[in-house]
LUMBASE-449570 format. One record per residue: x, y, z of N, C-alpha, C in turn; residue in three letters. Coordinates in Angstrom, 3 decimals, padded with zeros to 6 digits. Each point is the difference from the previous one (the first is absolute). Layout:
LUMBASE-449570
SITE      n_xx      n_yy      n_zz     ca_xx     ca_yy     ca_zz      c_xx      c_yy      c_zz  code
SITE         X         Y         Z         X         Y         Z         X         Y         Z   ALA
...
//
This chain:
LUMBASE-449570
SITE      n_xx      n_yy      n_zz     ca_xx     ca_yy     ca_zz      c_xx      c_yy      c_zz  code
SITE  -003.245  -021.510   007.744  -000.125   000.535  -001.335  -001.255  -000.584  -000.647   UNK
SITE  -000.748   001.053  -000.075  -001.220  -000.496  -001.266  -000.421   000.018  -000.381   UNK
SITE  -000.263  -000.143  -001.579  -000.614   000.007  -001.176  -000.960  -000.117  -000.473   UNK
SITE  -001.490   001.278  -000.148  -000.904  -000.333  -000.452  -000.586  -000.872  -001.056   UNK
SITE   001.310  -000.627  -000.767  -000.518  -000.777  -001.243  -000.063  -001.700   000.744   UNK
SITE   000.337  -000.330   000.982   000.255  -000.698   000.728  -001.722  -000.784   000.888   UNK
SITE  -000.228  -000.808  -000.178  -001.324  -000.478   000.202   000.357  -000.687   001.341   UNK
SITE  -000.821   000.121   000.828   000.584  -001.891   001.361  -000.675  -001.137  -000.753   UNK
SITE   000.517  -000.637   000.545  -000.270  -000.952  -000.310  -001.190  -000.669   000.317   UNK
SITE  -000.714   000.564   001.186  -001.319  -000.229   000.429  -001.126   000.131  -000.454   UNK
SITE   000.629   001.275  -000.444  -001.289   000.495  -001.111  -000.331  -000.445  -001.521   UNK
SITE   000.533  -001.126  -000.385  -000.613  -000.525  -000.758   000.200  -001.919   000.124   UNK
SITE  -000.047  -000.138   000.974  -000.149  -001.429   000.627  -000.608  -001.245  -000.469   UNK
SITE  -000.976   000.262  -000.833  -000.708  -000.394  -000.402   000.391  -000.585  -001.014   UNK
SITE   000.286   001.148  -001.156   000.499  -000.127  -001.283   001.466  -000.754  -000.096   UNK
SITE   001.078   000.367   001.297   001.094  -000.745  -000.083  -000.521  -001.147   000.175   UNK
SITE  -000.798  -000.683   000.976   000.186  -001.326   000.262  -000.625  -000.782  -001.349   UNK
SITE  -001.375   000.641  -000.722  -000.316  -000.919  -001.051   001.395   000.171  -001.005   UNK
SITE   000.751   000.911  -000.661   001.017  -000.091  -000.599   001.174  -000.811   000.050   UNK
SITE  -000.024  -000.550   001.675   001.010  -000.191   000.704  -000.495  -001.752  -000.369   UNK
SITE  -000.977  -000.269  -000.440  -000.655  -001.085   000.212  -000.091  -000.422  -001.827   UNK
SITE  -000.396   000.773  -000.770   000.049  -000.150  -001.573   001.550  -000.636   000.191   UNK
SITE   001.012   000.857   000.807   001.407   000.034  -000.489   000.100  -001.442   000.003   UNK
SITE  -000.278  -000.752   000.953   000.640  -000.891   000.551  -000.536  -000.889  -000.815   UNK
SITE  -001.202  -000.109  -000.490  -000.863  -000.892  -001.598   000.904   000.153  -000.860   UNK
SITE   000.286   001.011  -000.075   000.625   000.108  -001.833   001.619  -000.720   000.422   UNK
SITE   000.774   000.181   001.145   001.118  -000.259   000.026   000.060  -001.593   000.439   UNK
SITE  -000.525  -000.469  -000.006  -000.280  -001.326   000.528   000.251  -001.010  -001.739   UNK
SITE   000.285  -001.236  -000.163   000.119  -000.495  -000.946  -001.261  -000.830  -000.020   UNK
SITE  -000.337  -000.217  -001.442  -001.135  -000.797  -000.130   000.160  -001.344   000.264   UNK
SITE  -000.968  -000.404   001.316  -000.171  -001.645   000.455   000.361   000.332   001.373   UNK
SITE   000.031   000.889   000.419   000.263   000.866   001.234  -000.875  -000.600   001.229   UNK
SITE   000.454  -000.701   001.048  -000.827  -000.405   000.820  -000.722   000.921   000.901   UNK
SITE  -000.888   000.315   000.538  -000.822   000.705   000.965   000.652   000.263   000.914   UNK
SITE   000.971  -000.801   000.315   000.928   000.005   001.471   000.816   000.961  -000.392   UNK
SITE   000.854   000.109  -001.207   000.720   000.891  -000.503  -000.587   001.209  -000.052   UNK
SITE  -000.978   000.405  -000.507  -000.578   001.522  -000.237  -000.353   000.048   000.865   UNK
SITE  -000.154  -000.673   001.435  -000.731   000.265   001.126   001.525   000.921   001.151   UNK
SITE   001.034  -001.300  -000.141   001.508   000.666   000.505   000.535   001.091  -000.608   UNK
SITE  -000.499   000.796  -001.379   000.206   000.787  -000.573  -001.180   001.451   000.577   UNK
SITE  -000.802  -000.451  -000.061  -000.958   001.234   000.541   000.343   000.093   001.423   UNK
SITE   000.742  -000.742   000.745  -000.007  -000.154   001.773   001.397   000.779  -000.650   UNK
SITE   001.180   000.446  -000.545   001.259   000.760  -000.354  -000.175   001.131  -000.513   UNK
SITE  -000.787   000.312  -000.635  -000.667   000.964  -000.300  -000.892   001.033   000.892   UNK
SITE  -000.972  -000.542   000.924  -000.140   000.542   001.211   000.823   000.462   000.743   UNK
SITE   000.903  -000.857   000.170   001.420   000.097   000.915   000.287   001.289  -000.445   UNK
SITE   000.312   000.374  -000.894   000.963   000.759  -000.727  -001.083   001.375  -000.261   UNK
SITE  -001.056  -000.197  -000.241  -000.672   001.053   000.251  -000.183   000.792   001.734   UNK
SITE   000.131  -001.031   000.904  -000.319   000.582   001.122   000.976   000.399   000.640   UNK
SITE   001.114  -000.527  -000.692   001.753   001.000   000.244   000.084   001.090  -000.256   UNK
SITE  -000.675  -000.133  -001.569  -000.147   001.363  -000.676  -000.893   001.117   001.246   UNK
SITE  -000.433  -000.239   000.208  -001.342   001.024   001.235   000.736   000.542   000.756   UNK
SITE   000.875  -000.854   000.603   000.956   000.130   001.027   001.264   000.820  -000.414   UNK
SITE   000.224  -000.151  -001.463   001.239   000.813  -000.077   001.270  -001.123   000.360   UNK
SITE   000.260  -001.330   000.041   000.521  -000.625   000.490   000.108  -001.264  -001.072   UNK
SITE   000.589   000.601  -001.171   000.016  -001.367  -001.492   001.249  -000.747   000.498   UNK
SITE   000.224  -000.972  -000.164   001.239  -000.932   000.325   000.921   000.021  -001.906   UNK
SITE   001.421  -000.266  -000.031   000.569   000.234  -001.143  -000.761  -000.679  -000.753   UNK
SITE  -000.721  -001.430  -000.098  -000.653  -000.921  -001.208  -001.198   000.638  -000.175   UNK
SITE  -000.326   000.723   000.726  -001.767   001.116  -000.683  -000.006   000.261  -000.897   UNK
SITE   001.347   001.036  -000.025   000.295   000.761  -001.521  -000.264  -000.630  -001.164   UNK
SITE   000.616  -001.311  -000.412   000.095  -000.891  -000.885  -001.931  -000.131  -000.704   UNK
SITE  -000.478  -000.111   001.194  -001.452  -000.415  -000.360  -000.789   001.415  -000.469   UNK
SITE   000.837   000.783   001.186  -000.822   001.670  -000.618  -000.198   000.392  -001.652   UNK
SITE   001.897  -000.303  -000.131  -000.017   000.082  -001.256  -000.690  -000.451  -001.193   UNK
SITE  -000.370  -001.352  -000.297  -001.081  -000.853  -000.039  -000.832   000.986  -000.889   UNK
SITE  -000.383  -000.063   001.222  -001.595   000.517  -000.033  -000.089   001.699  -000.477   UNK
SITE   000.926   000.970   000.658   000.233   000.893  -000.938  -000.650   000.079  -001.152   UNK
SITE   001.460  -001.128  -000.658   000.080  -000.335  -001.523  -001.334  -000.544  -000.704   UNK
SITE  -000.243  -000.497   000.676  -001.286  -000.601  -000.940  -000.815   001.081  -000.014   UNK
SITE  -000.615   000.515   001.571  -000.751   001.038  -000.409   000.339   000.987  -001.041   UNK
SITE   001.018   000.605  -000.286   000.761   000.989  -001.301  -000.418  -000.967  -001.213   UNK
SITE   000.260  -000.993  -000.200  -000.442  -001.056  -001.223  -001.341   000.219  -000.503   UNK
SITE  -000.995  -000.267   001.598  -001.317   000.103  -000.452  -000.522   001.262  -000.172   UNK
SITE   000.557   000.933   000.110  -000.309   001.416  -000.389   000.233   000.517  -001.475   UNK
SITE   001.136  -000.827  -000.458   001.109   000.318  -001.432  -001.081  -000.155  -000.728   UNK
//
């Protein structure tokens, strides 16, 4: 089944990963060690390259959502 409104995910690769990468800045608490936003962008990858695959594990969602949301925020 599929839906022309429906983008892959490949095709804008780019733009997810810098977004994917803001996300993980803004969600991070201030005093945030390097190691932390570093294990955070390495989960984020993760989870993007599941996404490619079609293959999210149940705790993806949680983060999808996330990020969703904020993006809808920064649009409002």
């Amino acid at each position: 089944m599929s839906d022309a409104r429906c983008m892959p995910v490949e095709s804008g690769d780019d733009r997810v990963v810098k977004k994917l990468e803001l996300a993980a800045l803004a969600g991070l608490k201030e005093g945030a060690t390097r190691e932390q936003l570093q294990d955070t962008l390495d989960r984020l990858r993760q989870v993007l390259s599941r996404a490619k695959h079609r293959r999210l594990e149940p705790d993806d969602w949680a983060l999808l959502t996330a990020l969703i949301r904020a993006e809808m925020d920064e649009m409002a």
